[in-house]
N, C-alpha and C positions, 0 to 999 in steps of 0.2 A: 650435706649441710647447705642450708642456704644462706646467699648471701647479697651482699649490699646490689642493688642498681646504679649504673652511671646511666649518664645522660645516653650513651650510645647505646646502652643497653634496652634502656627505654623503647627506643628510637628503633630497634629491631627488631622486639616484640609489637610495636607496633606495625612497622614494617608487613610484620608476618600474620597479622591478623587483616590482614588486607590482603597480602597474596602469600599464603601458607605453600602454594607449591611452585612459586617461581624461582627461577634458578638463581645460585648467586650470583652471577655474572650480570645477570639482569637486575640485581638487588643495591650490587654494590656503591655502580657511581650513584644509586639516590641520596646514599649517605656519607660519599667520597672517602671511600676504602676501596682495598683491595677482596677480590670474591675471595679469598683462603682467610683475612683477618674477619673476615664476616662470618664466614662457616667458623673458625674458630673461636668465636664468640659464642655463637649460639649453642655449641657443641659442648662451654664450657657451665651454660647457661642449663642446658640438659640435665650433661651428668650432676650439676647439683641439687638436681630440683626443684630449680627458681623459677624456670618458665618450661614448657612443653607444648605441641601439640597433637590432639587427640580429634577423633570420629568419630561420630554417629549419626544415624538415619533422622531424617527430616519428617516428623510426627505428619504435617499436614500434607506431604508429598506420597508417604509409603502406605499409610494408613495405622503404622504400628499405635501401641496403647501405651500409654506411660501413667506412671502415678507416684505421688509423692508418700513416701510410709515410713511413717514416725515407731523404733524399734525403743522399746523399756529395755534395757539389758537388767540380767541379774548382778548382784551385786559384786564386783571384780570378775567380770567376764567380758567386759567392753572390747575389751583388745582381742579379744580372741571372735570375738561376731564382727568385728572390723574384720580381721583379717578372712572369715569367713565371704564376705560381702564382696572383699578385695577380688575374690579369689572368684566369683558370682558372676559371668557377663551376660547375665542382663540386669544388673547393678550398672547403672552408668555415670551414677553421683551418689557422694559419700559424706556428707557433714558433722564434722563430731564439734560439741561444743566445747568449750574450756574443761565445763565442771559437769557433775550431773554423770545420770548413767544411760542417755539415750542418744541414738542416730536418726541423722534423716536423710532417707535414699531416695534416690532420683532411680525409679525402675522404669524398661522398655523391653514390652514384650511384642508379640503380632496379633493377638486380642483377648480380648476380656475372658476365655477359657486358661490360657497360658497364664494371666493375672493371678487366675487362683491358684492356679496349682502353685505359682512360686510365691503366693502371701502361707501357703499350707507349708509349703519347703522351711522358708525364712523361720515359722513359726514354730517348727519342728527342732530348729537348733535347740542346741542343750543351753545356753546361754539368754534365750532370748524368752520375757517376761509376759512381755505380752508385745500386741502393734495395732496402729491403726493407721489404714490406706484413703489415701484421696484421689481418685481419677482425674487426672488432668484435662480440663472440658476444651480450653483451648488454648493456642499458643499466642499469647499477646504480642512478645520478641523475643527473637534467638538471642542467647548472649555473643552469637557467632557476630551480632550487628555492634556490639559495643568497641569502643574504641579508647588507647590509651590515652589519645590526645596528646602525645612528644612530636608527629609529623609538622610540617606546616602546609600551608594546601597546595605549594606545586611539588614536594615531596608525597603528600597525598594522592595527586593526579598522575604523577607517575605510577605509583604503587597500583591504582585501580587501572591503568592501562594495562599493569603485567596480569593481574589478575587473573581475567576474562571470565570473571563469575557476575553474572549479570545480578539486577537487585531482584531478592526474592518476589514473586509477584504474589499478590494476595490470592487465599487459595480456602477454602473452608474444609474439614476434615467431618467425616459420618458423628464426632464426639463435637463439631462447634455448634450445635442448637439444636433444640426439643424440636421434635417432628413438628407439632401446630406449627415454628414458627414459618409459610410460607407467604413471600412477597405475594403482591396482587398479581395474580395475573403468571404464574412463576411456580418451578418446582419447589417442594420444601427447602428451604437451606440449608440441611444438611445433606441433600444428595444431591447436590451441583458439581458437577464434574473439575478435574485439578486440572488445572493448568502446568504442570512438567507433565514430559513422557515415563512413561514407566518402567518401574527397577528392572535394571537386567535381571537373569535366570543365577549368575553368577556374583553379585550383590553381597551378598552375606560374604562370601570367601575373598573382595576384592575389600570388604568393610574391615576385614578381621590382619590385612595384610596390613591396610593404611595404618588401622589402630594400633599396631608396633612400631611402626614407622611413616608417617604422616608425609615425609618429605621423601618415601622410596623411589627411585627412580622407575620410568613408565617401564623402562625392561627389564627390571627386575619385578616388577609386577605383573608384566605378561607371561614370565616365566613362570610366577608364585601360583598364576591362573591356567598354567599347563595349557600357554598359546607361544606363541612366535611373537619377539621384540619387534615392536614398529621400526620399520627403516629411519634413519637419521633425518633428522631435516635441516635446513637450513638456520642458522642462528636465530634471527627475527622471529621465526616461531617455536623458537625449540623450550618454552615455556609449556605448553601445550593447556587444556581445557578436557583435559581425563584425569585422576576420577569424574565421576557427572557433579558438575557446581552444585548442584542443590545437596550436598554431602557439607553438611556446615563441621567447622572446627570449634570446640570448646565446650561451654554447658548452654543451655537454656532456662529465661524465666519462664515459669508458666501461670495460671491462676487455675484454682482446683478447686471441683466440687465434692466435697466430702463424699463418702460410698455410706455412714452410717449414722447413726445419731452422736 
């Protein structure tokens, strides 16, 4: 069950949307506690489903396909294509309204072949009426970039020191512009090379450990990765900058081009 926010509570979901994997140690004196009543906050913030955080790949960085698709459910089978959907991971956003018998999924697949087969899957449940998909043409802003606004700004400037996730740099994906459009002088704009380096080999399975646990420790994720825990380091850095920052936390807005009339 969820329940009310205080002021501190705010104040560490905020926190945590600035540096989701800095330690508590590091977290604590921004909002003068102690690291166990701060982990015991959030822990208690978890188990009831008030705040979390979550993983997924960076659309303009990996090249993956996302799209937005609006599900008609049949009449008293909502809950059960919900939890269908639930169950889905390459479902990465779930909207159910108040009323009414439909959803709206936020899907991410690695391209437009995958897209179909899983609009053919979705479509195939015994629940589901009909749907219509919209490819997401580009990504205006991460919701990863929004902020609670409880910080104040040298509580702010701490938090982004612990961080070490630089600001996303702009980046254009093969789905941000129709082939004509190219600059004078210049390749088409949608094949201009990314600015991050490219997903490790092991990507998917270091994605899949975060998304159960966002805050796991590096050595229990080099184990998860069937390597060897990095040696300890020194305090000052033992926040570290692995997983790779361009791995945003939360949901994303997007704007979308319809796929059909």
């Amino acid at each position: 069950m969820q329940q009310k926010l205080d002021e501190i509570d705010l104040q560490l979901v905020h926190l945590l949307q600035i540096a989701p994997r800095a330690s508590w140690a590091g977290l604590a004196p921004i909002l003068g506690l102690s690291p166990s009543a701060l982990a015991a906050r959030w822990r208690r913030l978890e188990r009831s489903g008030t705040a979390w955080l979550t993983v997924h790949a960076d659309q303009a960085v990996t090249g993956h396909v996302s799209a937005i698709v609006r599900v008609e459910c049949r009449p008293g089978t909502r809950a059960a294509v919900r939890e269908a959907c639930i169950d889905d991971p390459r479902i990465v956003g779930i909207d159910e309204a108040s009323s009414g018998s439909e959803l709206l999924l936020t899907t991410m697949v690695s391209d437009l072949h995958e897209l179909s087969d899983h609009l053919d899957d979705v479509e195939s449940w015994s629940g589901v009426r009909r749907l219509r998909a919209s490819v997401v043409h580009d990504v205006l802003r991460a919701g990863s970039n929004w902020r609670l606004g409880h910080l104040d700004a040298e509580q702010t400037a701490a938090a982004a020191a612990l961080s070490r996730i630089p600001s996303t740099p702009v980046v254009t994906s093969p789905l941000a512009a129709p082939p004509h459009a190219t600059p004078a002088g210049g390749a088409p704009t949608g094949s201009m090379p990314l600015l991050m380096p490219p997903m490790p080999p092991d990507a998917g399975a270091l994605a899949a450990l975060l998304t159960r646990d966002a805050r796991m420790p590096i050595a229990d994720l080099a184990r998860g990765l069937g390597g060897e825990p990095p040696r300890p380091r020194p305090a000052a850095t033992s926040t570290g900058s692995w997983p790779p920052a361009h791995w945003p936390s939360g949901a994303t807005s997007r704007t979308t081009r319809p796929t059909g009339p």
